[in-house]
N, C-alpha and C positions, 0 to 999 in steps of 0.2 A: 343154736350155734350157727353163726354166719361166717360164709367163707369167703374168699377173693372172688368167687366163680359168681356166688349171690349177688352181691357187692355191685361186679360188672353189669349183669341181668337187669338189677333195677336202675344202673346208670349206664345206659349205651351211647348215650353223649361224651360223656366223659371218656370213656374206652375212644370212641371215635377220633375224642381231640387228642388224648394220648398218643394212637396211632398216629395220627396226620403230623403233630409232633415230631418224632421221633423219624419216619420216613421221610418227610419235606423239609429237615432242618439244613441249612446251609454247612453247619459242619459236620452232615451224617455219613458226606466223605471221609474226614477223619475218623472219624467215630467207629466209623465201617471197617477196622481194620489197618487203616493205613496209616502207615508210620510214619511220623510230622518231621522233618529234619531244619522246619524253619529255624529252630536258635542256632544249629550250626552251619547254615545259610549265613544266617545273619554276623554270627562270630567271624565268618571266616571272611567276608566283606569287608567289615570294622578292622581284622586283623590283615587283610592283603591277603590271602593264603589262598591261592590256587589251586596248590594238590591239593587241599580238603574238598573243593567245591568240586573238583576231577573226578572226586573219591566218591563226593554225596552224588554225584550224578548218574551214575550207577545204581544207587539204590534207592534217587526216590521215585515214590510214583503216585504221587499227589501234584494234578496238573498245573498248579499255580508255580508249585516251587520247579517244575521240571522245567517251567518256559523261562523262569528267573533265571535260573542255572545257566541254561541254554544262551540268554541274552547274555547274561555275565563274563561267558565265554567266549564266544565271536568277538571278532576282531573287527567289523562290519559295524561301523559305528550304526547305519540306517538302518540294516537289520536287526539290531540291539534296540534301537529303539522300539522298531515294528513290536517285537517282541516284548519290551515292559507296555507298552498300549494294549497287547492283545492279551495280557495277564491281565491287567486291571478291568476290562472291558467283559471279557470270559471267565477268567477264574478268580473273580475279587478274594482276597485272605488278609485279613490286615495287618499280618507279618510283615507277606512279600510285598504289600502294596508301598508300606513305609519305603522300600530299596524301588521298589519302581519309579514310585513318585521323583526319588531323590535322584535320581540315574538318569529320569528324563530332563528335571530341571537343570543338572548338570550339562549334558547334553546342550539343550536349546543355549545355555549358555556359552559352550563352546562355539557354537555355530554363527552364533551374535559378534565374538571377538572377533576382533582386527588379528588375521594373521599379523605373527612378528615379520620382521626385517630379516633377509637372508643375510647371513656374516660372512664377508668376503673375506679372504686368504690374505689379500693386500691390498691396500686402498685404491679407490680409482682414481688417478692421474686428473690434475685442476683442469678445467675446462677454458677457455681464452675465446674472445668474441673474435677479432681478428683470425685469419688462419694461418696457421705455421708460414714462416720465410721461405724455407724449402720450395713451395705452392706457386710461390711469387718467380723464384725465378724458372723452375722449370716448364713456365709457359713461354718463355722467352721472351725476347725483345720487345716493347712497342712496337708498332709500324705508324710511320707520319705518311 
């Protein structure tokens, strides 16, 4: 009768790649316990919803989504950036990286526009090449 224990004995390879597996995986952070809040990341982005992302901020602690969060919050448009580059750079997750991606393209786009026009209260008064009559006389007379 052969058990799991023989099994491993005559394959130490295999057990090795297992391990190496399971420790080096990129999502052995998830794996490890921690709890994903990427879809209500994401729901609450697509929905606008603030106090959710307020709410998840609090409790996540998976560091892709904490920097997302974080960017998403600030008001700091350059620091929001900072912050989706240093997710994608440091903690790639291809949840958060979609809202990165899409947050910085929006961004550099913003940056590219032509501020608008400021809207005056009341129009500005015609301009004339000539200068007002007023001008004229109160420099006074000729002199011959």
């Amino acid at each position: 009768m052969h058990t799991s224990h023989s099994l491993l004995k005559f394959r130490p390879g295999l057990f090795l790649l297992l391990l190496m597996t399971i420790f080096l995986s990129p999502s052995s952070a998830h794996s490890a316990g921690a709890l994903s809040f990427s879809r209500l990341i994401t729901q609450a982005v697509n929905e606008d919803k603030i106090y959710l992302l307020e709410t998840i901020r609090q409790k996540a602690t998976i560091n892709s989504e904490k920097t997302v969060i974080e960017a998403l919050l600030t008001k700091d448009g350059p620091k929001a950036a900072e912050l989706f580059k240093k997710q994608l750079t440091l903690y790639p997750d291809p949840a958060m990286d979609a809202i990165s991606k899409a947050r910085l393209t929006d961004y550099k786009t913003a940056l590219a526009a032509e501020p608008p026009l400021p809207k005056l209260s009341k129009p500005l008064p015609a301009r004339t090449l000539a200068p007002p009559a007023h001008t004229a006389q109160a420099a006074g007379p000729a002199v011959r």
